[in-house]
C-alpha positions in Angstrom: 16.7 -3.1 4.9 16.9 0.3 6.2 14.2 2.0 9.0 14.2 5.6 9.9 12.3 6.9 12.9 10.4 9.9 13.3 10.4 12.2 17.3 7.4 9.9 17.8 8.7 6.7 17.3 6.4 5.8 14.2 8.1 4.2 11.6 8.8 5.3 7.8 8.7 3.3 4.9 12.6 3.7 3.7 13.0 -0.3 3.5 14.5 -1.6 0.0 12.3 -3.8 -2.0 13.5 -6.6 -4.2 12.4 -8.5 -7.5 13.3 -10.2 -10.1 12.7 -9.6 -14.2 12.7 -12.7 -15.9 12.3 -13.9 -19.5 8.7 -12.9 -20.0 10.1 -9.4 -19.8 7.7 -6.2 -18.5 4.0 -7.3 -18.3 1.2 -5.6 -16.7 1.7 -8.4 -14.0 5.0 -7.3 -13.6 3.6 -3.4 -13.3 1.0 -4.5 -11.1 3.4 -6.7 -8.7 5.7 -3.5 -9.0 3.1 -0.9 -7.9 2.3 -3.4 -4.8 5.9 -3.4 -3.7 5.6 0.3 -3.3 3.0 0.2 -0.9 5.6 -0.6 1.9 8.8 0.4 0.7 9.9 3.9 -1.1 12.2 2.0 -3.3 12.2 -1.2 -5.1 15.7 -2.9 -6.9 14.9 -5.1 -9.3 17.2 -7.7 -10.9 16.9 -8.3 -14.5 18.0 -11.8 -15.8 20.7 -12.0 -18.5 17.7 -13.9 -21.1 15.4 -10.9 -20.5 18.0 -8.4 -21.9 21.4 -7.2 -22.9 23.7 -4.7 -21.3 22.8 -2.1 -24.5 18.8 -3.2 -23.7 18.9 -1.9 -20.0 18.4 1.7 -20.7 15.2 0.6 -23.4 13.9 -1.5 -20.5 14.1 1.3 -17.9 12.2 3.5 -20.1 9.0 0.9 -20.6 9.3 0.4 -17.0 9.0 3.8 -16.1 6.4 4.3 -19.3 4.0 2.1 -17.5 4.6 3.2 -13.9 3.9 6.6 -14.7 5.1 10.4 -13.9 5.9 9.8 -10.0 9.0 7.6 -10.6 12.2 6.8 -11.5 15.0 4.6 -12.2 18.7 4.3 -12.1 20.3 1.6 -14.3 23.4 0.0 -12.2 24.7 -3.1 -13.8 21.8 -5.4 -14.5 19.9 -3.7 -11.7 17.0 -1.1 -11.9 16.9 0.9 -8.5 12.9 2.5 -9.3 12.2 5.3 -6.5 9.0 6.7 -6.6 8.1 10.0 -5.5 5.1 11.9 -3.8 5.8 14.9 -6.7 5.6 14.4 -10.3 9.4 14.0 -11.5 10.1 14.9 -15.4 
């Protein structure tokens, strides 16, 4: 949980948001849940169980994810672990 601090003194949102992907798999609950996260941090891990997918599945399931987010996002696969940033630019 990270905080940076601008010459003012106001906080930025640079905290690390965490969730959890379980067996249901990506939903638009999940998307909705996920967008809500991003209101108060810039980026959110998110843990995705073992029953959800496989190691080879991880890169499929980053894709939907970022499919249903939309363009100002991204995601690094790490493990079982998306890290999904999202950006004020559109990223390709």
């Amino acid at each position: 949980k990270f905080s940076k601090k601008t010459t003012g003194g106001q906080n930025i949102m640079a905290s690390v948001g965490e969730m959890q992907l379980g067996k249901n798999g990506v939903t638009d609950n999940f998307i909705e849940t996920l967008k809500g996260y991003f209101a108060n941090h810039g980026t959110v891990k998110v843990s995705v169980l073992r029953s959800c997918a496989g190691r080879e599945n991880m890169k499929k399931l980053s894709t939907d994810v970022l499919n249903k987010l939309g363009i100002h996002y991204t995601a690094r696969v790490i493990g079982f672990t998306l890290a999904v940033k999202k950006w004020r630019k559109a990223r390709e």
